[in-house]
Steps between C-alpha positions, in 0.01 A plus 500: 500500500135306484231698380197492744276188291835266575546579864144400507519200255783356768239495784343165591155633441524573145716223453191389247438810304658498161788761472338672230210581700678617809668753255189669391394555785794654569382912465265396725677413830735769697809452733534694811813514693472537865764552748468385899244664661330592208129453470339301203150524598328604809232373706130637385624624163277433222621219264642598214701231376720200580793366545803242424844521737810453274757497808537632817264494773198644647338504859051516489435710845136542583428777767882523579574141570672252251266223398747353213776514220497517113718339355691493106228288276156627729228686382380796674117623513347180293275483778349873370617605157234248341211665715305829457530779851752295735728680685895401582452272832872583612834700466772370261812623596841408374753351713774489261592601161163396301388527179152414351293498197163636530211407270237817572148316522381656101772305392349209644194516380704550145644189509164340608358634189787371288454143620883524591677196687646762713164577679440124535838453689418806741153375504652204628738620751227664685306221536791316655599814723152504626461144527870458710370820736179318549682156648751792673192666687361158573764403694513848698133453584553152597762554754343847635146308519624183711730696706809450386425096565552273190249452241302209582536156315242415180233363569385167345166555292321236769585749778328800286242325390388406843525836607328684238241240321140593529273283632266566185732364205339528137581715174334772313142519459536734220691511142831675483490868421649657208857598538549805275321758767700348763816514307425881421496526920875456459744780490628546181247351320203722575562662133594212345399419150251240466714256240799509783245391771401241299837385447510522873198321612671188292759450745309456789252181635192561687500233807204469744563466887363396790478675834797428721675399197895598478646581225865550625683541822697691626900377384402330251655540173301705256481553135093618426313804620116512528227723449182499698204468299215384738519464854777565761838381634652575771914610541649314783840544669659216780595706839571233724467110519194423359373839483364726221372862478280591199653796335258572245195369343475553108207529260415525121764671307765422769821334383746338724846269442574764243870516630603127395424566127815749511726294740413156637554478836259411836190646556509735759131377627263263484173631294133252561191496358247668719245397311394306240593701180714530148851576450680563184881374458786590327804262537877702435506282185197630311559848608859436352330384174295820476633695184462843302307764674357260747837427658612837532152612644498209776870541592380841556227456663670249747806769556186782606378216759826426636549890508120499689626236757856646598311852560270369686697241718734764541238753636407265753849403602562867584212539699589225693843597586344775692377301749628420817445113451553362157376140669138626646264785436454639185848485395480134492157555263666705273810307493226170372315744285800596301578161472204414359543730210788362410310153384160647419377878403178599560396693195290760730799613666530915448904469409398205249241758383772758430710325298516626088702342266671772294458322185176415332443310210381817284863624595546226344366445186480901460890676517346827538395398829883437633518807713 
């Protein structure tokens, strides 16, 4: 029979990590059996750890209703485990025969401290989890915003130009701010240590634009995010035709396009300069080439914004859905907003606010500090 480090070692996701390393970490992890009906976790529990399905099957219910399957190879929780005072967001409930293993949320800040290729792989998987639910809710919003109607086609960047250029076209008046203090605006990264940020700042470009300016539409392919160092820009979604409705309007220490860097795909809006301003740029390449402590702190950093945007797209979805129109009113506003977040995150937002990474560098340099 396998011991628990090679059931793992034969899962796609740590298809990378050395077998030696997947075997000490191996009094670290757990197995739970559950037979159907059996709960794993339930909805508003306090998050305690994560977790890996070996086989079977389990159903995520939220308030009673199914809202989706896990299946052998998926990680439960990666969403949470890495964050500080979250809460279980549904019911996991076996529908067949299931077993897991179950890494409690210590042990993941263990293996963060050990530098092991194990955390890097789960690391990893969450950001592509989150990144997959993102373009998942996108398309929910999409079809519940325009009414069950087909999203409309792209537009060409003559059409958006003429819609949104400003009659007063110039650049910045003023030198580029620093990025470090804006860079400490971003979750995970407000207790950074100075050398990472450094090692940070390097990958990105400071670009100037003008008012009216676009700096991607909405379909395009994407592989760079942004962060807003002077000025504004405003988030823009198609509804119909030649239509737009501004879903957001972002300012210093806002990023936005942060999805792409994890899984290149179309942008789910268009975002324009509202003004003339800075911008700083990372491509997916240079982010890629980050190493050492700088890597593992951006990757993290990018998995606590993704984790920002799906809570609060999601927040506004369900509001929404209580309406009696999805198409007018305010559903229709809230079904834009959350849109909106989902391409750009206002850092002033009260749920971006609430979000704590779990680890912190002194846990990191400082083992007495793994608890």
């Amino acid at each position: 029979m396998a011991s628990l480090p090679d059931e793992l070692g034969m899962l796609p996701m740590f298809g990378r990590v050395p077998a030696r390393d997947l075997r000490a970490s191996g009094s670290l992890w757990g197995a739970v059996s559950l037979s159907p009906g059996e709960i794993l976790w339930r909805q508003g529990e306090a998050v305690d750890q994560l977790a890996v399905v070996l086989f079977g099957e389990l159903a995520a219910v939220v308030d009673g209703a199914e809202v989706g399957r896990v299946m052998p190879g998926e990680i439960l929780g990666e969403a949470s485990a890495f964050f500080a005072g979250t809460t279980r967001s549904a019911d996991l409930v076996a529908r067949r025969p299931t077993q897991v293993a179950v890494l409690p949320t210590p042990s993941l800040r263990t293996l963060r401290w050990q530098r092991s290729p194990v955390y890097d792989a789960l690391l990893e998987q969450g950001l592509a989890s989150l990144a997959r639910r993102i373009r998942a809710t996108d398309q929910k919003i999409a079809c519940l915003a325009l009414g069950g109607e087909k999203a409309p086609a792209r537009v060409e960047p003559s059409a958006l130009v003429r819609l949104w250029k400003a009659l007063r076209p110039g650049g910045p008046t003023t030198e580029v701010p620093p990025l470090l203090p804006l860079l400490r605006r971003q979750p995970g990264l407000r207790d950074a240590d100075p050398e990472m940020l450094l090692g940070i700042q390097a990958a990105f470009v400071a670009e100037p634009v003008e008012e009216g300016q676009v700096v991607f539409l909405e379909d395009e392919p994407g592989d760079a995010a942004w962060i807003v160092a002077a000025g504004a820009v405003d988030v823009l979604r198609h509804v119909r035709g030649d239509r737009a409705e501004l879903l957001a309007t972002l300012g210093p220490g806002d990023p936005f396009g942060i999805n792409t860097l994890v899984e290149r795909g179309p942008r789910t809006a268009s975002c324009v300069a509202a003004s003339p301003g800075w911008l700083y740029r990372i491509d997916a390449e240079a982010a890629a080439g980050l190493r050492g402590d700088a890597r593992l702190r951006w990757r993290e950093a990018v998995l606590a914004s993704l984790a920002s945007q799906i809570r609060l797209a999601n927040a506004s979805l369900n509001r929404a859905a209580g309406q009696t129109s999805a198409s007018t009113g305010d559903g229709f506003k809230q079904l834009l907003r959350a849109s909106g977040f989902l391409e750009g995150l206002p850092t002033d937002e009260a749920a971006l606010e609430s979000v704590s990474f779990a680890v912190t560098d002194d846990a990191l340099r400082n083992p007495k500090n793994r608890r």
